[in-house]
Short mmCIF file of the C-alpha atoms (twelve columns), coordinates in Angstrom:
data_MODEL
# 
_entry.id   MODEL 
# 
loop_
_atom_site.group_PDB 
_atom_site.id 
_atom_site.type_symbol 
_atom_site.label_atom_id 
_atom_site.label_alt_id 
_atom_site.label_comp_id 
_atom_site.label_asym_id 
_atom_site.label_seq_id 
_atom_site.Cartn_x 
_atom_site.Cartn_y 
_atom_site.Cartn_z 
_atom_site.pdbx_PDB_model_num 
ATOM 1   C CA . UNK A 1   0.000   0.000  0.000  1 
ATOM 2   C CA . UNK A 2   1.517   3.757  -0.916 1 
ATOM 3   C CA . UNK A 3   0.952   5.780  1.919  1 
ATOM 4   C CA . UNK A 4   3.004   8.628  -0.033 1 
ATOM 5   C CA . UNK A 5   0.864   11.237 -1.454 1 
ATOM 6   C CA . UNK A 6   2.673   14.560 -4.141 1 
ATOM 7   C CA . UNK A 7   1.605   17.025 -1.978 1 
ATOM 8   C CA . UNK A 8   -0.505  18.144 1.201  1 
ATOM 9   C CA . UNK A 9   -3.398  19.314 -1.060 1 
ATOM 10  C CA . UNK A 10  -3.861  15.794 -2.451 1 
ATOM 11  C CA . UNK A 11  -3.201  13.817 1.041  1 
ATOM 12  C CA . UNK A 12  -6.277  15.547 1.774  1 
ATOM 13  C CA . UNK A 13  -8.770  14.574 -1.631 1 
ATOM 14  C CA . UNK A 14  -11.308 13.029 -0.304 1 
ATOM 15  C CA . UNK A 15  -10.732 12.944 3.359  1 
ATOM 16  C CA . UNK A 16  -11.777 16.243 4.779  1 
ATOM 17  C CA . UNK A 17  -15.505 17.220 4.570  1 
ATOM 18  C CA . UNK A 18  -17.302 20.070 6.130  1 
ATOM 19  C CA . UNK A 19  -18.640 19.381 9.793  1 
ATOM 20  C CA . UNK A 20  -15.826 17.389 10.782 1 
ATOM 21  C CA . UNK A 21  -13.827 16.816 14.277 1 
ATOM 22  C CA . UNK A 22  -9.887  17.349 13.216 1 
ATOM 23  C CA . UNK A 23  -7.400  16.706 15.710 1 
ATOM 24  C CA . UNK A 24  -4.074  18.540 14.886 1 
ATOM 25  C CA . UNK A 25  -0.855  17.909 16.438 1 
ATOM 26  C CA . UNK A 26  1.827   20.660 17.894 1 
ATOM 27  C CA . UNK A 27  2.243   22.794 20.380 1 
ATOM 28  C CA . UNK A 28  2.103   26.391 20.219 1 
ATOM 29  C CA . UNK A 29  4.115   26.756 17.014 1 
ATOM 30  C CA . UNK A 30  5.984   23.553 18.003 1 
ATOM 31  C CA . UNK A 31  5.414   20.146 16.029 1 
ATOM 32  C CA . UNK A 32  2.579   21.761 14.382 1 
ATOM 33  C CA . UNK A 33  1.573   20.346 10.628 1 
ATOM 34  C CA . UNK A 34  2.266   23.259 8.932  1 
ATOM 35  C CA . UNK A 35  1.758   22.117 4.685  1 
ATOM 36  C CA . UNK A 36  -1.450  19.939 5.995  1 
ATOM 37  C CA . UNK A 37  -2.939  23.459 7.899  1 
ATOM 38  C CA . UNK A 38  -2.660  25.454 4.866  1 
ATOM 39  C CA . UNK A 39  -3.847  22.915 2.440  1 
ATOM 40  C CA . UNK A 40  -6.602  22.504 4.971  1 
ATOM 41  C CA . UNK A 41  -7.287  26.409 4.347  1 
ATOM 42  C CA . UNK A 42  -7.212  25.941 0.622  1 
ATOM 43  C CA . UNK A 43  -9.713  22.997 0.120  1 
ATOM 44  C CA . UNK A 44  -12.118 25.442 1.783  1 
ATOM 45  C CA . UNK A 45  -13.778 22.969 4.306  1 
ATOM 46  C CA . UNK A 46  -15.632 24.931 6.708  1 
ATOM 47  C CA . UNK A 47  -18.221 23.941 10.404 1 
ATOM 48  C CA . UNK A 48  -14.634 21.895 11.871 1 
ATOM 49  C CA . UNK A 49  -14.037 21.388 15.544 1 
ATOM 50  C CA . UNK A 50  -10.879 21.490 15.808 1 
ATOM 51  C CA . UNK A 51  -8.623  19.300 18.480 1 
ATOM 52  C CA . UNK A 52  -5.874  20.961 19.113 1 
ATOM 53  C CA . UNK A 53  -3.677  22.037 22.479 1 
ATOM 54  C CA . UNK A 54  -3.162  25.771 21.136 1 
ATOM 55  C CA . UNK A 55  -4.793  27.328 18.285 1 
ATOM 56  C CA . UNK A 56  -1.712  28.902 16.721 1 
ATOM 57  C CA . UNK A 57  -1.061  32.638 16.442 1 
ATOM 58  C CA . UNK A 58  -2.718  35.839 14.000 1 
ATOM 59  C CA . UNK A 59  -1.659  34.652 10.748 1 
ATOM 60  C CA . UNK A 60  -0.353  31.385 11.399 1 
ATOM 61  C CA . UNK A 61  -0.805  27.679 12.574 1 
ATOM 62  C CA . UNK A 62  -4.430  27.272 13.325 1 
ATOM 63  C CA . UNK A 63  -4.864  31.167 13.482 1 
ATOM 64  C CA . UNK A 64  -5.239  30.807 9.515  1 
ATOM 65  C CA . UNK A 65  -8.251  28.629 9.880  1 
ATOM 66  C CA . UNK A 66  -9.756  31.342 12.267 1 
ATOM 67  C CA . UNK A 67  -8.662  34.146 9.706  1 
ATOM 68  C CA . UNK A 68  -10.914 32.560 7.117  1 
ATOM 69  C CA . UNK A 69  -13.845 31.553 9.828  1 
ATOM 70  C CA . UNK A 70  -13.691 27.767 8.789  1 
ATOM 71  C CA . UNK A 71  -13.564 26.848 12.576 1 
ATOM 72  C CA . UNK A 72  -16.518 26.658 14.242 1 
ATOM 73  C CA . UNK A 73  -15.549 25.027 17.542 1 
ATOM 74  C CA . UNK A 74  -12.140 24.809 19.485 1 
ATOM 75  C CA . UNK A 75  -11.092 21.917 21.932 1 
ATOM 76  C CA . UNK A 76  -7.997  23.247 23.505 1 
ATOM 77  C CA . UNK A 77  -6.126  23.549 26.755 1 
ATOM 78  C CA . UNK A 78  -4.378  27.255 25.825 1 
ATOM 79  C CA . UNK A 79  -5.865  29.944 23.222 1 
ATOM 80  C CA . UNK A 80  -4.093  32.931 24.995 1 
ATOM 81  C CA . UNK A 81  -1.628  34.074 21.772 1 
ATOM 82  C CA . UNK A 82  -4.228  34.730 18.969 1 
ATOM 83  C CA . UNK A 83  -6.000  37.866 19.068 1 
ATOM 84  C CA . UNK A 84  -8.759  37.057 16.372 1 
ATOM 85  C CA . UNK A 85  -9.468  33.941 18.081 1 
ATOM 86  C CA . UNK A 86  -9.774  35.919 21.263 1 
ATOM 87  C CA . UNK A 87  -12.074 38.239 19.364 1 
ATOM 88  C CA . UNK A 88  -14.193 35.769 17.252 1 
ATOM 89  C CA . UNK A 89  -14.873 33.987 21.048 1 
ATOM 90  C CA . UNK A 90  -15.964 36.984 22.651 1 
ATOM 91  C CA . UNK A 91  -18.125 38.323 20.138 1 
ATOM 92  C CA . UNK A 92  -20.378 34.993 19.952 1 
ATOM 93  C CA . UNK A 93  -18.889 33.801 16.873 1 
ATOM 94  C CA . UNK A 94  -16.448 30.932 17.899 1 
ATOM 95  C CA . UNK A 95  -17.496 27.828 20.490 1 
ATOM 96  C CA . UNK A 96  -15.082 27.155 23.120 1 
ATOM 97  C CA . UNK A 97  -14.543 23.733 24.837 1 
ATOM 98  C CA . UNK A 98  -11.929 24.832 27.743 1 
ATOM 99  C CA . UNK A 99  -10.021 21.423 28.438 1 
ATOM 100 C CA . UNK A 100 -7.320  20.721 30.947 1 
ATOM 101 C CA . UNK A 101 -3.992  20.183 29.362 1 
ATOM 102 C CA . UNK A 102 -3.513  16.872 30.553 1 
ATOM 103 C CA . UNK A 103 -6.840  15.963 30.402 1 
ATOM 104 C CA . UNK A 104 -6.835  17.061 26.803 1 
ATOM 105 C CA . UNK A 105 -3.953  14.409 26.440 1 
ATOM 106 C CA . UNK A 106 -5.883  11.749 28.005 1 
ATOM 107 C CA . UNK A 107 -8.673  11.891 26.235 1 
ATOM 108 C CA . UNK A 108 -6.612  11.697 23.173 1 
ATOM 109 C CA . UNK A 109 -4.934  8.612  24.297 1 
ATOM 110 C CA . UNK A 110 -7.671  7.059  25.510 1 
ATOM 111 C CA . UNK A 111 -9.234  7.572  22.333 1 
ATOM 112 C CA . UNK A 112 -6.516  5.895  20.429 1 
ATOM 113 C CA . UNK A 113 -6.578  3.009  22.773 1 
ATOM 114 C CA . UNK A 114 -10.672 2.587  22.249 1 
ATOM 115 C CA . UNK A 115 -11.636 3.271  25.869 1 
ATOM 116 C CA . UNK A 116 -14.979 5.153  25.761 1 
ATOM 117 C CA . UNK A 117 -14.691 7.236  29.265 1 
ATOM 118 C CA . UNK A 118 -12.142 7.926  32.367 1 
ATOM 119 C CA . UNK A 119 -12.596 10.066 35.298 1 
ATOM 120 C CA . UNK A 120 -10.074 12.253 36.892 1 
ATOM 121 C CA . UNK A 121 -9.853  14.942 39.408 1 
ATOM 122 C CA . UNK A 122 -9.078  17.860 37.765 1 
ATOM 123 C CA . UNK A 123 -12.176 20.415 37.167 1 
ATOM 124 C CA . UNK A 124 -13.964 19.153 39.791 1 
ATOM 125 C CA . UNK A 125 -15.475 22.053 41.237 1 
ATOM 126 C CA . UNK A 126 -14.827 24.596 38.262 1 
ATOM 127 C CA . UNK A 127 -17.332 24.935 34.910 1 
ATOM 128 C CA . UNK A 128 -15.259 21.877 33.743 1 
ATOM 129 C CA . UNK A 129 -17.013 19.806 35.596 1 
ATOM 130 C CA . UNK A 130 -20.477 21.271 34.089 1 
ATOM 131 C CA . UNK A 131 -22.983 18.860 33.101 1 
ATOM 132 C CA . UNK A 132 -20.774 15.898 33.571 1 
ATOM 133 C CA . UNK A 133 -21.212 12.681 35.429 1 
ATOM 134 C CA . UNK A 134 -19.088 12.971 38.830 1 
ATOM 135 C CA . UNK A 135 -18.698 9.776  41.237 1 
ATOM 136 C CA . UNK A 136 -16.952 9.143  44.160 1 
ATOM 137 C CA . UNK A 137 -14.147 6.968  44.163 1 
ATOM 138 C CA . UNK A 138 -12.645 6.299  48.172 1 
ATOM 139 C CA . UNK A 139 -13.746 9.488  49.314 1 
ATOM 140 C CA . UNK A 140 -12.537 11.657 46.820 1 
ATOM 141 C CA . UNK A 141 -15.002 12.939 44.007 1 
ATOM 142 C CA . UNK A 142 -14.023 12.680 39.795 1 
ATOM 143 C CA . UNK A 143 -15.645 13.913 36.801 1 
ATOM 144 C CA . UNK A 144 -16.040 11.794 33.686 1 
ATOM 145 C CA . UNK A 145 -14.494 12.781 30.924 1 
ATOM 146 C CA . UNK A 146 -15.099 11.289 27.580 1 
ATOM 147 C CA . UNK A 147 -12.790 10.513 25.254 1 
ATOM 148 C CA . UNK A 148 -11.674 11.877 21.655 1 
ATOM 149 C CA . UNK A 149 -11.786 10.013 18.065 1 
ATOM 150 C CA . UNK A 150 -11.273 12.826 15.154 1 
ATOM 151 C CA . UNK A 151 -12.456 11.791 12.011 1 
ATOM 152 C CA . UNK A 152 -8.958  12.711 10.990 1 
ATOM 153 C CA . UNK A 153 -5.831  13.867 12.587 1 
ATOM 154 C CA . UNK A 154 -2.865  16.003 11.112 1 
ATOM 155 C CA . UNK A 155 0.507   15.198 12.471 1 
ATOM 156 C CA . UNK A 156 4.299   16.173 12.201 1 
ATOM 157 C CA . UNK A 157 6.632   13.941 12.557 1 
ATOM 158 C CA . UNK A 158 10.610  14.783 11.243 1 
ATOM 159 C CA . UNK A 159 11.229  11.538 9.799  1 
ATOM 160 C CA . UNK A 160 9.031   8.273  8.246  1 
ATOM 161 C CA . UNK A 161 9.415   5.122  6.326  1 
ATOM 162 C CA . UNK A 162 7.647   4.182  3.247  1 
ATOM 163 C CA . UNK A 163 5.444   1.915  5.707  1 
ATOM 164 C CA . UNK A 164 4.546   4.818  7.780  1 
ATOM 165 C CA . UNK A 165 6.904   4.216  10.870 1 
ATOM 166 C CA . UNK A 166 7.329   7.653  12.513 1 
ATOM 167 C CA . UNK A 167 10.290  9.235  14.293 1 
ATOM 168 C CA . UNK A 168 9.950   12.495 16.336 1 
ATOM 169 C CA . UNK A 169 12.350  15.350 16.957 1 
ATOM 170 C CA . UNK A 170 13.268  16.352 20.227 1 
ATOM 171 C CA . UNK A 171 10.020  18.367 22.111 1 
ATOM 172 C CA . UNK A 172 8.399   18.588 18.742 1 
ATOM 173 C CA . UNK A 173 6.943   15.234 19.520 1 
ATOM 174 C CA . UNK A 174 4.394   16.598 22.730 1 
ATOM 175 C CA . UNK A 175 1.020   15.924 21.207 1 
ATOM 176 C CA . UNK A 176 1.776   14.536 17.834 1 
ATOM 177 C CA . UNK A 177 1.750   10.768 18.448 1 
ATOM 178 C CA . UNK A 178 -1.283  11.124 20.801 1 
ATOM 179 C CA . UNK A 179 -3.002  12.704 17.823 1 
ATOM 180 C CA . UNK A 180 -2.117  9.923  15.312 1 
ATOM 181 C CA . UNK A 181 -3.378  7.422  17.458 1 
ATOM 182 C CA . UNK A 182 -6.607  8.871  18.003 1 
ATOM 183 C CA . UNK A 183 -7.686  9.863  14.600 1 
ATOM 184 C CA . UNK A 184 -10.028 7.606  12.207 1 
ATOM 185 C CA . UNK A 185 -7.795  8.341  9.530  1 
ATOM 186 C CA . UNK A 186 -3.973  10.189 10.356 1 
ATOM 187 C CA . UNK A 187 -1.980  12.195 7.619  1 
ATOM 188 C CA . UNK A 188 1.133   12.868 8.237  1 
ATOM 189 C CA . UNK A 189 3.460   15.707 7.210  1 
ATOM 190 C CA . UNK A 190 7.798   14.562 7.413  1 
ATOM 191 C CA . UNK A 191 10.880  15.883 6.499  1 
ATOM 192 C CA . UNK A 192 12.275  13.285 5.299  1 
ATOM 193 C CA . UNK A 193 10.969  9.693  4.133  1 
ATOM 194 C CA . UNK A 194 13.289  6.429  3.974  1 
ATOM 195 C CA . UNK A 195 13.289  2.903  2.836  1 
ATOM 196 C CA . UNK A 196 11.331  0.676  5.028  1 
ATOM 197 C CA . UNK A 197 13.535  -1.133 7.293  1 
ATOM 198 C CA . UNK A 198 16.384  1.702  6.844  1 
ATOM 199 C CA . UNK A 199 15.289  3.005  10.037 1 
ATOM 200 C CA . UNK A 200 15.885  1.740  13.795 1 
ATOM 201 C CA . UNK A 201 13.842  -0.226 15.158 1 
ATOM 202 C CA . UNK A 202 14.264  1.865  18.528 1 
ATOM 203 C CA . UNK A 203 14.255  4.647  17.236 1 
ATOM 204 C CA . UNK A 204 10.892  4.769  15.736 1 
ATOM 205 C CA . UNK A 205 8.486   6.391  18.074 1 
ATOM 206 C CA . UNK A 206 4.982   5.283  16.554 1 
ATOM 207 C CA . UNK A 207 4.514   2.831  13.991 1 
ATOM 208 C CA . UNK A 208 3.279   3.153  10.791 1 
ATOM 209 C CA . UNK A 209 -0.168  0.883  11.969 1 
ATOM 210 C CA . UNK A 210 -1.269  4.459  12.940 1 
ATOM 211 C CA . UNK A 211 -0.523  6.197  9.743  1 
ATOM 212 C CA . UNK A 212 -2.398  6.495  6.974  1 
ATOM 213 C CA . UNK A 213 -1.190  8.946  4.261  1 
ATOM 214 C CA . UNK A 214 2.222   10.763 4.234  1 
ATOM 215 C CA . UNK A 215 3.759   13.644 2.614  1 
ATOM 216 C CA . UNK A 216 7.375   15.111 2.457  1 
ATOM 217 C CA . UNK A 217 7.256   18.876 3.370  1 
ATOM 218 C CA . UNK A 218 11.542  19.175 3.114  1 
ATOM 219 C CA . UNK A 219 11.625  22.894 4.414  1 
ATOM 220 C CA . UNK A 220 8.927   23.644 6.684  1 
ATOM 221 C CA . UNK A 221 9.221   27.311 8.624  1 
ATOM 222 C CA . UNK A 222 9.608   26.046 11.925 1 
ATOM 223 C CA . UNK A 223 8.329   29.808 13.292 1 
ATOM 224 C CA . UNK A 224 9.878   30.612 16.927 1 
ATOM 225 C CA . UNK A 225 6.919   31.672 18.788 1 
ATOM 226 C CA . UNK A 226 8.405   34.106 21.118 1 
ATOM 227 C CA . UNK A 227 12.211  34.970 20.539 1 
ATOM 228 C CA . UNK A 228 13.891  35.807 23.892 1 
ATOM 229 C CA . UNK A 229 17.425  36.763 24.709 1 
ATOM 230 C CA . UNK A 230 19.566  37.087 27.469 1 
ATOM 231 C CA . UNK A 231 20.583  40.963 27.848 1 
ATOM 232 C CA . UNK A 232 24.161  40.765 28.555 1 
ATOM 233 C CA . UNK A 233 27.053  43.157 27.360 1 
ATOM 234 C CA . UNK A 234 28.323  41.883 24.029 1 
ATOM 235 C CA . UNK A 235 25.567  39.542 23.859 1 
# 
């Protein structure tokens, strides 16, 4: 099977429709899928619910979705950098599902390991904990949570086999292989793709059971999100 598509416009023919729960990986600006999120833009797919930690900055990552109002609904943990997502939510305009980070995680990984429901402490007590099944559990009260399954997830990984095997870079990984796993169907965007069997088998990080479609993106931006320095003399 050729999971190896020309280009991020045609790894997503036929797979994204309007109305549809995406799941993108990244966080912040780190790890995120940038070829699949504009190619996403340009097939002009609007009503998504987005998965996704962050929802990127004005202008870029996710923040170009919100430019051209084809997100209806964010699931995120952290929305604090993006001014027109800030506005669009306070004017009425874009839903908000506020989600612990690491409940955000779990429910991604429980999704991609098929269990339905969990229940946790966190938000118990807050508006996360809203309408939601609590129980007590040796004293101590948790909320349910349930669990995520996008119809498709977009990913970045830095390197992948022809079979789909996917190796990470460094904290680019965070929410990426989470994602993968939880998704229906998972594209994948890579800088580079290799022979399978030309890779390690430890040093693969998901494998390529997971992965669906792939497609090379050589030079991606890599945008730092904030650029800090230290202020020394000579510096």
């Amino acid at each position: 099977m050729n999971k190896i598509f020309p280009s991020a416009a045609e790894a997503l023919k036929g797979v994204v429709a309007d109305g549809q729960l995406l799941a993108v990986g990244g966080f912040g600006l780190c790890g995120i899928p940038e070829a699949l999120i504009e190619a996403l833009r340009d097939s002009g797919v609007k009503n998504l619910t987005a998965i996704s930690n962050n929802a990127g900055v004005d202008g870029f990552g996710l923040g170009k979705l919100l430019e051209t109002r084809q997100i209806k609904k964010m699931i995120s943990s952290y929305v604090g950098e993006n001014k027109e997502f800030e506005r669009q939510f306070l004017a009425g305009e874009l839903e908000l599902e506020f989600t612990p980070q690491g409940t955000l995680a779990e429910k991604l990984r429980a999704g991609g390991a098929g269990i339905p429901a969990f229940f946790t402490k966190t938000g118990v007590g807050t508006v996360v904990a809203d309408g939601k099944e609590l129980r007590e559990f040796d004293g101590e009260t948790y909320v349910m949570e349930r669990s995520l399954v996008p119809d498709v997830s977009l990913v970045k990984a830095w390197r992948a086999d022809k079979s789909g095997n996917l190796q990470f870079r460094l904290t680019a990984r965070n929410f990426n292989p989470a994602v993968a796993m939880a998704g229906k169907l998972c594209i994948v965007e890579v800088e580079e793709i290799v022979e399978t069997g030309d890779m390690i088998p430890d040093h693969i990080h998901l494998p390529g059971i997971y992965v669906h479609r792939l497609v090379l993106n050589k030079h991606p931006e890599k945008r730092i999100e904030k650029r800090t320095i230290t202020e020394k003399a000579g510096v």
